[in-house]
Structure formats: C-alpha cells, structure tokens
C-alpha positions as CSV (number, residue, x, y, z in Angstrom):
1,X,6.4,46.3,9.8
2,X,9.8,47.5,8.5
3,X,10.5,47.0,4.7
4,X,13.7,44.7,5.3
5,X,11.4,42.5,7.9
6,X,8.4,42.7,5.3
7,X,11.2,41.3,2.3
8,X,12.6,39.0,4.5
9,X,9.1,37.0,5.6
10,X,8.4,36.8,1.7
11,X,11.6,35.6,1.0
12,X,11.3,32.8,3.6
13,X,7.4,32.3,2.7
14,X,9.0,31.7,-1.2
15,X,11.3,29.4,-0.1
16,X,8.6,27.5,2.1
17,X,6.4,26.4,-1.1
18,X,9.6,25.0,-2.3
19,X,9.8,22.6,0.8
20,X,7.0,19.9,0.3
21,X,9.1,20.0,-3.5
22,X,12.2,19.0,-2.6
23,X,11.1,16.5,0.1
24,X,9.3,14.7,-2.4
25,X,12.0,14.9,-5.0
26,X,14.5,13.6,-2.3
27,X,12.5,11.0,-1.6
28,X,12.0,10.1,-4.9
29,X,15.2,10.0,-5.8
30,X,15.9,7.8,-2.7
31,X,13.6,4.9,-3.9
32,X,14.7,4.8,-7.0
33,X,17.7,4.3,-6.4
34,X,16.9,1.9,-4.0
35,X,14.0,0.6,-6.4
36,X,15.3,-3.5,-6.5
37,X,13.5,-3.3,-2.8
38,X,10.5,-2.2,-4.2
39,X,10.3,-5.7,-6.2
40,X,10.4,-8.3,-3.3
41,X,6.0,-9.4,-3.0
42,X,4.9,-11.7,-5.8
43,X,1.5,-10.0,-5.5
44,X,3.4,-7.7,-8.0
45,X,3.1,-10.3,-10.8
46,X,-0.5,-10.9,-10.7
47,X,-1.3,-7.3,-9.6
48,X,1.0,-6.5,-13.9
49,X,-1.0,-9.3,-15.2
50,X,-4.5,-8.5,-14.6
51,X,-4.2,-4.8,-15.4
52,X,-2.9,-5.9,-18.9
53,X,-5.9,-8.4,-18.8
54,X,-8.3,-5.3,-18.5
55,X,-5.8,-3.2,-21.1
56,X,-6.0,-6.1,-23.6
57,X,-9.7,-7.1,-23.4
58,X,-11.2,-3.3,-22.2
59,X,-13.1,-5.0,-19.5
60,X,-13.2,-5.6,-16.1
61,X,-12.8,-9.2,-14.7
62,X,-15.5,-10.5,-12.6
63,X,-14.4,-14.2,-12.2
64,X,-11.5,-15.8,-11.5
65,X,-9.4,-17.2,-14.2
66,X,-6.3,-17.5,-12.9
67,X,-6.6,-20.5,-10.8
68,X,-7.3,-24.1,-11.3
69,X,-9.0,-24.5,-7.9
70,X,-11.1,-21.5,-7.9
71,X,-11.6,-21.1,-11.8
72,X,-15.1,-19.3,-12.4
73,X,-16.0,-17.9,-8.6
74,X,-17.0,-14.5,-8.1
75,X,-13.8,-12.2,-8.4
76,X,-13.5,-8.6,-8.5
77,X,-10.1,-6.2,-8.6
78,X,-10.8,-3.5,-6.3
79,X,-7.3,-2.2,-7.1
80,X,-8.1,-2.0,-11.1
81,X,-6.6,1.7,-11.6
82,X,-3.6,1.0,-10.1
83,X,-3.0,-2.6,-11.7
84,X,-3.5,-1.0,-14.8
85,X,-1.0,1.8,-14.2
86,X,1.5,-1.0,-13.0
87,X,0.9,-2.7,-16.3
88,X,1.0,-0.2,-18.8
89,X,4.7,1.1,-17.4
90,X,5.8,-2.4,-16.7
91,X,5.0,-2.8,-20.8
92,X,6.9,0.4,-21.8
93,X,9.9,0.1,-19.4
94,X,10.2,-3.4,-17.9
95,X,10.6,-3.3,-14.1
96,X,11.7,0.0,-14.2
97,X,8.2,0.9,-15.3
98,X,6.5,0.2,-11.7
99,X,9.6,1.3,-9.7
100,X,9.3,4.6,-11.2
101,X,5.4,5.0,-10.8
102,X,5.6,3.5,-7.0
103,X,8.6,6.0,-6.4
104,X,6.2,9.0,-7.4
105,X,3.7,7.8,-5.3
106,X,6.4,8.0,-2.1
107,X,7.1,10.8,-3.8
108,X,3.4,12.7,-4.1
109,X,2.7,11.3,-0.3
110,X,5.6,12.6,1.3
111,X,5.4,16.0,-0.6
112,X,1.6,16.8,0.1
113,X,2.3,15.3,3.8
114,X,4.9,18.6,4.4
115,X,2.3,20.7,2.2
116,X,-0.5,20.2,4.9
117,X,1.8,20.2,8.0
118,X,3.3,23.1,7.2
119,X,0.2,25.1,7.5
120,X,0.3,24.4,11.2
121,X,3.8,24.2,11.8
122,X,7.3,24.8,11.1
123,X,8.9,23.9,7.8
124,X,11.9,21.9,9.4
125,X,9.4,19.9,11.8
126,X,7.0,19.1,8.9
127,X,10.5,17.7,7.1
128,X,11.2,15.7,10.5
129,X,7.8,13.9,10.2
130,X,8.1,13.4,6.8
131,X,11.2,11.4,7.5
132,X,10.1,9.6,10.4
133,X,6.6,8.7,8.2
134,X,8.4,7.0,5.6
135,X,10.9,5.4,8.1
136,X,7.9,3.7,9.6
137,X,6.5,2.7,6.1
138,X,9.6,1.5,4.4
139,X,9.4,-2.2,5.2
140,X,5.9,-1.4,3.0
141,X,6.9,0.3,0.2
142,X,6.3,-2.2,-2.4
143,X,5.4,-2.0,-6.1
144,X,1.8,-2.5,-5.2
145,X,-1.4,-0.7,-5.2
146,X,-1.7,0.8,-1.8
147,X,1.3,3.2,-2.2
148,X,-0.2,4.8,-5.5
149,X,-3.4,5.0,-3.0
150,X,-1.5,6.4,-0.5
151,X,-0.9,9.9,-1.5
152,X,-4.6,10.3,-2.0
153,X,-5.3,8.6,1.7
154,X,-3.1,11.6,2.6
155,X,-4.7,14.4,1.0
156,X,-8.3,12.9,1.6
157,X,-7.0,13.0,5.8
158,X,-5.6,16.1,5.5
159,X,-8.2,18.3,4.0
160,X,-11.0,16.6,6.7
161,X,-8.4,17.6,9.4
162,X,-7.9,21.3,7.8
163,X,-11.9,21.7,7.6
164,X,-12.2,20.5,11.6
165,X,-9.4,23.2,12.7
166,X,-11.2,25.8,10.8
167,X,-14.7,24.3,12.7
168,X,-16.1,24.0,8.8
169,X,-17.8,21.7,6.4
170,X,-16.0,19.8,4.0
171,X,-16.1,21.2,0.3
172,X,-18.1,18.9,-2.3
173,X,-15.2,19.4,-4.8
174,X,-13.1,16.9,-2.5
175,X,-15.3,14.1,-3.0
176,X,-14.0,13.1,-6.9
177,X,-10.5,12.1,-4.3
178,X,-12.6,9.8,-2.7
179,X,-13.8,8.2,-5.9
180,X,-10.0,8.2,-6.9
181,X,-9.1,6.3,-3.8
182,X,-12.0,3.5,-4.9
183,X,-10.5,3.2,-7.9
184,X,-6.9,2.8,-6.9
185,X,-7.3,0.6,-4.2
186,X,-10.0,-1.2,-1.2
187,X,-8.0,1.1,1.9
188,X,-10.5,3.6,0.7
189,X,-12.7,1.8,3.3
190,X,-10.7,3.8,6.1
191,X,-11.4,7.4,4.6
192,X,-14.8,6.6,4.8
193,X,-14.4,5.6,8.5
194,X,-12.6,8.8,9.4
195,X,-15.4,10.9,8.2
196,X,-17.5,10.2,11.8
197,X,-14.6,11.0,14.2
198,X,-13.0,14.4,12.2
199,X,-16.8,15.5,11.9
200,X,-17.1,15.3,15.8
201,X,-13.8,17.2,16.5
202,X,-15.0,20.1,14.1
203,X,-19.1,20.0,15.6
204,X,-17.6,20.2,19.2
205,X,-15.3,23.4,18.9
206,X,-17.9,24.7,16.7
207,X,-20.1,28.0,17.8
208,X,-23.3,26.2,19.9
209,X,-26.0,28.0,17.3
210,X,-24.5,26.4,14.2
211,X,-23.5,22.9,15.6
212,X,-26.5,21.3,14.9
213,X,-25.9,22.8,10.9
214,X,-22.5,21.9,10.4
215,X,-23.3,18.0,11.5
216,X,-25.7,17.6,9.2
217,X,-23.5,19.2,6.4
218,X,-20.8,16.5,7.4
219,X,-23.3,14.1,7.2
220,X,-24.5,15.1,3.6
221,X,-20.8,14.9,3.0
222,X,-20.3,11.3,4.6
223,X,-23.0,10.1,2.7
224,X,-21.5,12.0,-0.8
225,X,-18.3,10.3,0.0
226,X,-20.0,6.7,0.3
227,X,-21.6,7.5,-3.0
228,X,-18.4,8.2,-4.5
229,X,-16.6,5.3,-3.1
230,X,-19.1,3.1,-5.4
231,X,-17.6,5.1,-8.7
232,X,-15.8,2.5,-10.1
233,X,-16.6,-0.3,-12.6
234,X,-17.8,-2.8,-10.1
235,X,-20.7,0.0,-8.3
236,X,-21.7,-0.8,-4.9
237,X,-19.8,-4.1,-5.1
238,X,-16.4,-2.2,-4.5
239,X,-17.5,-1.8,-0.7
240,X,-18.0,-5.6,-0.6
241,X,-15.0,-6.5,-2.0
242,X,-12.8,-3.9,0.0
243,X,-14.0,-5.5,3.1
244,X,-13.7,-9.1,2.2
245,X,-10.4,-9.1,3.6
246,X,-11.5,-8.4,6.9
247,X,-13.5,-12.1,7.5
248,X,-10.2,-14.2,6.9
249,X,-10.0,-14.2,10.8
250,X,-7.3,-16.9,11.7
251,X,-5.6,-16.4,8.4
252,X,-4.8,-12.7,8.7
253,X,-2.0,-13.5,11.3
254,X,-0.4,-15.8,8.5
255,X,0.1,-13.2,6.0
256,X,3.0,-11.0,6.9
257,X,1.4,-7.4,6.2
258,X,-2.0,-8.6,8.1
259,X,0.0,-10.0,11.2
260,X,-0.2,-8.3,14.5
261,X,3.1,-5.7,15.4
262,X,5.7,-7.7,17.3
263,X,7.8,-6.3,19.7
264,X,10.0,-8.9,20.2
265,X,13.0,-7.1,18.8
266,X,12.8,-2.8,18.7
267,X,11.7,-1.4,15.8
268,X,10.9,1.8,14.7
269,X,7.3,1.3,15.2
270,X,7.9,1.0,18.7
271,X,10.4,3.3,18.5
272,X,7.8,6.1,17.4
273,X,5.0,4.7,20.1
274,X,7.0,5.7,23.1
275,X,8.4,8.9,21.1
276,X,4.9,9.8,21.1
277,X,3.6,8.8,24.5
278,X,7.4,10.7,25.7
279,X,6.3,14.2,23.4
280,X,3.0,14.0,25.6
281,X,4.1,13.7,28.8
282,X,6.9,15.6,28.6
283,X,4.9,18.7,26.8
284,X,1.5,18.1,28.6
285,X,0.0,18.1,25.0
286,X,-3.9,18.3,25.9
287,X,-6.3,16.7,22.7
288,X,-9.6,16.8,22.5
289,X,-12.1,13.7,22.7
290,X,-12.1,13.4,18.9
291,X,-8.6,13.8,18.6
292,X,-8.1,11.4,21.3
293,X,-10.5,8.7,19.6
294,X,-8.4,8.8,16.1
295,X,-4.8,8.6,17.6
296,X,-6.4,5.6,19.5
297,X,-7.7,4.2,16.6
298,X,-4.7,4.2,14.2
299,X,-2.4,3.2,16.8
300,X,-4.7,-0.1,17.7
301,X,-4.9,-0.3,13.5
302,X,-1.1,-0.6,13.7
303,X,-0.7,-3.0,16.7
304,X,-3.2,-5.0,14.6
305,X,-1.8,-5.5,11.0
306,X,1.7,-4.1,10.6
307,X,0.2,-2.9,6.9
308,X,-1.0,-0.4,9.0
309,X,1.7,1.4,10.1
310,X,2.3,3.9,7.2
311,X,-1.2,5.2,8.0
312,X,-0.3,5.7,11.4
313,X,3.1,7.1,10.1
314,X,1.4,9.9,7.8
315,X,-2.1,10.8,9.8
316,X,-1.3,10.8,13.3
317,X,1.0,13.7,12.8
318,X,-1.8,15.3,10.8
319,X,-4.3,14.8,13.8
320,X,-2.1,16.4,15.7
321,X,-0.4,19.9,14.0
322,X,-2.6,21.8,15.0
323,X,-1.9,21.4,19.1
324,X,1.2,20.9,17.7
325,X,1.3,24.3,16.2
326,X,-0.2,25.9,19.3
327,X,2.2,24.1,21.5
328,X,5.6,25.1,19.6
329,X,4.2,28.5,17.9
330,X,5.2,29.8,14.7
331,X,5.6,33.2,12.7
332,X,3.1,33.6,10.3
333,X,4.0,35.4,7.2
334,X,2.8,38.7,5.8
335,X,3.3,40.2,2.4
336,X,1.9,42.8,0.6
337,X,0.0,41.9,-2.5
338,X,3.2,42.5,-4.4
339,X,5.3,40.2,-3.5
340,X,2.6,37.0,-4.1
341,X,2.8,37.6,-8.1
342,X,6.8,36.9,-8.2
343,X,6.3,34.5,-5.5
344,X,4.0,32.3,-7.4
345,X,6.7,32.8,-10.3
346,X,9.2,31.7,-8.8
347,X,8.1,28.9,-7.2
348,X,7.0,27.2,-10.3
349,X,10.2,27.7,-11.7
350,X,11.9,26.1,-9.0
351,X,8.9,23.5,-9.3
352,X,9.7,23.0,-13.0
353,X,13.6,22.6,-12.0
354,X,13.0,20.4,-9.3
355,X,11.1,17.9,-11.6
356,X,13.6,18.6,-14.3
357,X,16.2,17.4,-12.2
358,X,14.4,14.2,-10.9
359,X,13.9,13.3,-14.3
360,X,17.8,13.7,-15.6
361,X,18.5,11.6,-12.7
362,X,15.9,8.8,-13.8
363,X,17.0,8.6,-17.4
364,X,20.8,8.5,-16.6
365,X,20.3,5.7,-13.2
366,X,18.3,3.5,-15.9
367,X,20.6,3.8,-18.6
368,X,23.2,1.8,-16.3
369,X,21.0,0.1,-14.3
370,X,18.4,-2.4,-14.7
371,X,16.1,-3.4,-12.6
372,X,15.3,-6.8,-11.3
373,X,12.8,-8.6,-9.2
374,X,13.9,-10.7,-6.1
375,X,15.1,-14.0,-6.8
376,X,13.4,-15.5,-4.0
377,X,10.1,-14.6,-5.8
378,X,11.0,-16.0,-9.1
379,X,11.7,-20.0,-9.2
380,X,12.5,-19.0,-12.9
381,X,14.3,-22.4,-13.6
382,X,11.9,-24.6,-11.5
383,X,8.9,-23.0,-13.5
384,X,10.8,-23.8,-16.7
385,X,11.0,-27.6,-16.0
386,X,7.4,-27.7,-14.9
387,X,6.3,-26.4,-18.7
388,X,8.9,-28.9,-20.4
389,X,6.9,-31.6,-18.2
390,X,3.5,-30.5,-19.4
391,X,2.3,-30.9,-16.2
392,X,-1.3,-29.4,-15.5
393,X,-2.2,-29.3,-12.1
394,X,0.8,-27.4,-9.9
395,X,0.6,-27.4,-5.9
396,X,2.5,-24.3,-5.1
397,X,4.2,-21.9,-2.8
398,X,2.0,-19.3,-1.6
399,X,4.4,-17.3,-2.4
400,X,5.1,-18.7,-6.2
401,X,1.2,-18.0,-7.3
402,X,1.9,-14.6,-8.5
403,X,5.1,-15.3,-10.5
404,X,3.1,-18.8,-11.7
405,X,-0.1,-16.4,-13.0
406,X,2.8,-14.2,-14.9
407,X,3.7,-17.2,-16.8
408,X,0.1,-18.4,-17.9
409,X,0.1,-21.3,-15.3
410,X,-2.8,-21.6,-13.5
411,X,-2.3,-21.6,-9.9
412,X,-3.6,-23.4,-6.7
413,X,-3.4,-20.5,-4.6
414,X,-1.9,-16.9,-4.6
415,X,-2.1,-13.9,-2.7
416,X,-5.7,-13.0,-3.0
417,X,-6.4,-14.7,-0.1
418,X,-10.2,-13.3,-0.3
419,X,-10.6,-15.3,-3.2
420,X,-9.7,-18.9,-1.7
421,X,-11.7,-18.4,1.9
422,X,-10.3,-18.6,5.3
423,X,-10.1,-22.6,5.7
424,X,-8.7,-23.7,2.2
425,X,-5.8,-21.2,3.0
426,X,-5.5,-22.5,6.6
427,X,-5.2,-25.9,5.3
428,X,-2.9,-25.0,2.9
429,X,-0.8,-23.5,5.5
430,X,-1.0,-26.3,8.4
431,X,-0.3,-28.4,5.4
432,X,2.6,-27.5,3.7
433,X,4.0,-25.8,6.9
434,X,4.2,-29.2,8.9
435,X,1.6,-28.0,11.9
436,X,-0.9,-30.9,9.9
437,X,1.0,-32.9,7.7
438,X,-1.5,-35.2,7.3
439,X,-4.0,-32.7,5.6
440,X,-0.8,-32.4,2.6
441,X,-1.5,-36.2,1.1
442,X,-5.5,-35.2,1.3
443,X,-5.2,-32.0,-0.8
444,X,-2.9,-33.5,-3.5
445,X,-5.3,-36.3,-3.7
446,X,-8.6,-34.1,-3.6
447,X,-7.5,-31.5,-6.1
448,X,-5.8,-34.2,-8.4
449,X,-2.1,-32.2,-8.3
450,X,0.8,-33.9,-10.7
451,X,3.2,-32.0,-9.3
452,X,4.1,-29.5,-6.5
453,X,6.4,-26.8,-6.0
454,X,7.3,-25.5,-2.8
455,X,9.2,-23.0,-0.9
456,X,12.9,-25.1,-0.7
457,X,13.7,-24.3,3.1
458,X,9.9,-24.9,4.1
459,X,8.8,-28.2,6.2
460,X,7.0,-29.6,2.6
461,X,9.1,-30.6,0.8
462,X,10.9,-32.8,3.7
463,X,7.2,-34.4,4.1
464,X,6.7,-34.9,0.5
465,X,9.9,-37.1,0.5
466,X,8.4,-39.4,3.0
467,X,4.8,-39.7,1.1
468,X,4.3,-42.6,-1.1
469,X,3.9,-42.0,-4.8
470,X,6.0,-39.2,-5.0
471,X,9.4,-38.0,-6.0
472,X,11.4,-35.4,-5.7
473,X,13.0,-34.7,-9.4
474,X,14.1,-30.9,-8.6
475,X,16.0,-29.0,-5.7
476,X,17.7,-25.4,-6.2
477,X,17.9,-22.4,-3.1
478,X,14.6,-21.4,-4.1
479,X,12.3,-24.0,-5.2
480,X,11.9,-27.8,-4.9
481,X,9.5,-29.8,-7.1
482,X,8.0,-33.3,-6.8
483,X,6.0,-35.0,-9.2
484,X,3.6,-38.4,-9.0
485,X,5.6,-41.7,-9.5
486,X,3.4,-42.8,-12.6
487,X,4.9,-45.2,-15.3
488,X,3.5,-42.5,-17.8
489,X,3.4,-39.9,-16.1
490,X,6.5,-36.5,-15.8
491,X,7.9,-38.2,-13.3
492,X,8.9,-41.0,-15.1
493,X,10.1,-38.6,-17.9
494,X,12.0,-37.0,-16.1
495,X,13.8,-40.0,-14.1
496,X,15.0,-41.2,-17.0
C-alpha cells in the first residue's frame, strides 16, 4: 500500500467517526426547532406529574391516585426513569425541559443507528437510512417515554445483530442496557423477544462442533437478560405490567398509536414496504431463515399498531447490513498504528465541537422562543370554570385526563388504558362517540358525574343537549362542558 493511499484511508476513516456525530446533532437540531410538535399527546401531562410524584415523595406508586373511578387499584409506572427525567427538566426549564431531553433521545438513536450500520456499510447509505428511519417515526416522536427508550432498543438490537454476523455469544457486560430499557419504558418486552430469533441466525452459520455451545451461551444470556429486565423498583412485576397492554383487545384499534397501519391514503410506511420488497427483487438479496423470520415479524408488528413503525424504521435496516454490505461491498480501511492515536484525537475534538455547537444553538433558539403545548390538549379555560364551580366528579375527554391530572383534578379516565380494563374504556368510547348513546345517561348516573367535559366537535356533547337534567353552560373550539340542572347545584350557579 502506497503512503498517499495509506494517508488517504485514515483520513477518510477520521472523518467516518465523525458521521454518526453530526447525524445526530442534525437531527437534534431539527426537533428542536421543530419541538411545539413534540407536545401534541396529553399522556405528556400525567407522564411530568407522576415522575414529580416519585421526585417529591422518593417512592414508587403502586395505586392509582389519580382517578376518581379507579382510586386505590393496583397501578404500577413501568416508564418511572423516564417520567422522572421528563419531570425534573419540565421543573428546571418549563416545556423546553422535555423537548430538549426527547430531542437527545432522536438524537442518541439516530447517531448510534449510523454507528452500527456503518460497520457493514457505506457511510452515505448508513446516513440514507437514518433519514428514512426517522421519516417513518416522525408522526411518533412525542415527548413521551418510548423515544428516551428508543436509543437503547437500538443499541440493545444492534449489538445482538453484530454478535450473530460474527457467529458469537453475546457479552454479559450488555445486559446492564437491558436493565436500562426496564427502567425507561415496558417496549423492553420486544428486546427480550429478539433474543430467540438473532440467537438462531448466529447458531445456524456457526462451525457444526461449537453450535450446540454457542446456543446454550445465548440461552444463559436470554435468561441474564430476563433477569435484568426485572431490575427496576417494581421486580418481577415490571414484565406484568409491560404486557398489560396487550389484553385491551377491541380497544387497542381505538387508541391511535395501537391502531392497525391504514393504507387508505400513501404514506411513507407504505412507501418504505414496497421500497423494500422493490430492493429485493430487484437485487436478488438472499436472507437466511432467521433473518427472514425477524423482517417478518417487525413488518407484521407495524401493520399491527402504527406505534410500531419506528422499530421497523431503525432494526430492519440493522437485520439487514450485513447482506447489505455483501451485496453493495465496501473498502475497508487500514492504518498503521500511527495514525489511530491522532485519529482518536481528533475525533473527540470534533466530538466536543459538535456538541458545543448543539448547545449554542439551544440556548440562543430558547432565549427567543418558548415553547408551548398544543391547544387542542389544554381546555385551559374550560378547566378554569370547572374549579370556580367546585365541582367533584368530572366526565371527561379521553383526551383531557392527562391535562386534568396536571391540575390536581381527579379524572374519569386517561390514557393508561391498562388501568381502566378493556370494557369500561369501550363503553366510554361507544358512549361519548355516539355508536351507544344510550350507555352515556348510564355512566353519568352510575359514577354520580356533576359535570362533563368533552371533546367540542365529538358526537357527546350534541347527545348531552338532548338528555334530561342537563345543561350545557360552556362551548369554546376545544371543550364543551355540561353540568346537572340542580336548584343547588353548579349549574344553577352558573345560569344565573
């Protein structure tokens, strides 16, 4: 190798570990400047408010005390870490607190997502996928748990995958990140489901003398990983609650991020489904079995619950750099031992200057802008007229219960779904969304509401105006509220 050639690979093998940087500043920067969209899912409010429950009392709830209809049932936070992240920068910076944090996690996932590609391939097709994973996730990206779990669900994926191409075990030392990924939210449930599959695709190209060896290592290390999963507060009972979700069976294709993909219009979803099918027809990409199994998987995870798609988005491409790599090719770099010292150097100098940057650029956007949570979220004026009432018992929105919890009013439902069971949410729904109107004069009854506030284009409120023994003292865009027509009661206050 000549001595220009030599200097020229190091140069470009320097500039290389500065990629996965400067993705991940770029996107960064991208969703903080776009961070109002980050604050659009009233799960945000109760997700602030419990994590400053756990930061004010130094425990861990196991109750709920947060509704009026639900008040003392079993209840844990399987996303604790992460609430109490949210909360603690929500205290010191106001909204700008969790937009900054949920940025950095975009930020982290997108960055160690180019990190791991670019093992197998090239640099600028890495960046490519990077670009089309967070396309896919945007409509996701939310100031919620799963993204600050969702750099870890990277890593976690990626290391698995690197220890199948190299037809290895997985090293002990990566089971604290599965731990990690308990702790910051229940999608840890999927790592552990991975295990089986990526274990199968590193036994089967394995030597035929060691393959019996390496399963059972992977099985030491599946059972390790279970045992770390139930490192959090709440033990054992973190598996339970991570997968209470999953028996809310009709009611999961209610809740928008748990609906099935629709295709009615194109989206980018589909967009990247024929992409993919296209890339292997068109390149006769051959997978094995295992590899085969886990691109099926996430793709039926995605057709499923649309929340899915950003793990789609960021481990499909993982599954696959490897044929990937084989299939394209790429130069692989060589250096003497001199050139890795400088090289280490000055990559963390252009580390350092990268995050120096990233941070100028926070301090001066926030010093001009301030950020503020969707106003469809936040029946601000609504809520105020309900506490001037003093009324007790509130029948709201589905989507008002996190914004109700933030203001100390207990709630009839909110978005832990889990909590409330299958049929009192279906109710709810069929209820308030006219499919059963005649449930609606049953529940206020049952539950003993004094007033209701509901969403103010939704089919409720119409059907409240027609049900005796209420009226309708409130309208804006967002919210509407009716209270009982009692002589003594808020609705007489306020008529008069």
């Amino acid at each position: 190798m000549s001595l220009s050639f030599a200097n020229s690979i190091a140069v470009q093998s320097r500039a290389r570990a500065l990629v996965p940087l400067c993705v991940g500043a770029g996107a960064y920067l991208f969703f903080l400047f776009v961070g109002d969209t980050l604050l659009q899912d009233s799960d945000s409010f109760w997700q602030i408010k419990i994590g400053q429950w756990i930061l004010d009392h130094g425990a861990m709830p196991y109750t709920d005390f947060y509704s009026f209809t639900r008040t003392g049932e079993p209840w844990i936070s399987t996303s604790w870490l992460s609430q109490v992240l949210f909360a603690f920068s929500h205290a010191q910076w106001g909204w700008a607190g969790p937009v900054i944090i949920t940025a950095i996690g975009v930020a982290l996932t997108a960055a160690i997502f180019v990190y791991l590609l670019d093992a197998q391939i090239e640099a600028p097709r890495a960046v490519l996928f990077a670009m089309l994973a967070l396309l896919l996730s945007i409509h996701h990206v939310l100031a919620r748990p799963h993204i600050l779990a969702l750099p870890v669900m990277v890593a976690w994926v990626g290391l698995l995958m690197a220890a199948a191409d190299r037809k290895s075990a997985p090293s002990w030392t990566w089971l604290p990140l599965m731990a990690l990924w308990a702790n910051l939210h229940g999608g840890f449930v999927l790592g552990l489901a991975l295990i089986g599959p990526i274990s199968l695709e590193a036994v089967e190209h394995a030597e035929k003398g060691r393959r019996l060896s390496l399963f059972l290592r992977w099985v030491l290390f599946g059972v390790g990983a279970l045992i770390a999963s139930c490192c959090t507060p709440y033990g054992w009972r973190t598996l339970m609650g991570a997968t209470n979700i999953l028996s809310l069976g009709e009611l999961l294709s209610l809740i928008f991020e748990w609906m099935p993909a629709n295709f009615a219009t194109f989206t980018s979803f589909e967009g990247a489904l024929l992409g993919l099918i296209a890339l292997g027809y068109y390149r006769g990409l051959v997978l094995s079995a295992p590899r085969i199994f886990l691109i099926l998987f996430l793709t039926w995870s995605a057709l499923t619950h649309v929340r899915s798609i950003e793990a789609f988005a960021f481990l499909v491409p993982l599954v696959l750099a490897k044929p990937l790599g084989e299939m394209f090719g790429r130069p692989r770099p060589e250096g003497d031992g001199a050139d890795r010292l400088p090289a280490r150097y000055l990559t963390a100098l252009g580390a350092l200057m990268i995050i120096a940057a990233s941070w100028t650029s926070t301090s001066l956007y926030m010093g001009h802008h301030r950020f503020t949570f969707t106003m469809t979220q936040t029946p601000l004026a609504a809520v105020d007229l309900l506490e001037k009432l003093g009324v007790k018992r509130v029948f709201n929105a589905y989507q008002f219960g996190g914004y109700l919890i933030s203001r100390d009013i207990p709630v009839f439902v909110d978005g832990r779904a889990e909590l409330y069971g299958e049929k009192f949410v279906m109710d709810f729904f069929k209820a308030t969304e006219g499919k059963k109107p005649e449930l609606l004069p049953r529940l206020l009854d049952e539950h003993k509401i004094d007033a209701t506030l509901l969403v103010a284009d939704a089919p409720g409120p119409q059907i409240l105006d027609q049900l005796k023994g209420w009226k309708r003292i409130y309208t804006d865009d967002i919210a509407v509220i009716h209270v009982r027509e009692k002589a003594d009661g808020p609705g007489a206050a306020a008529s008069k």
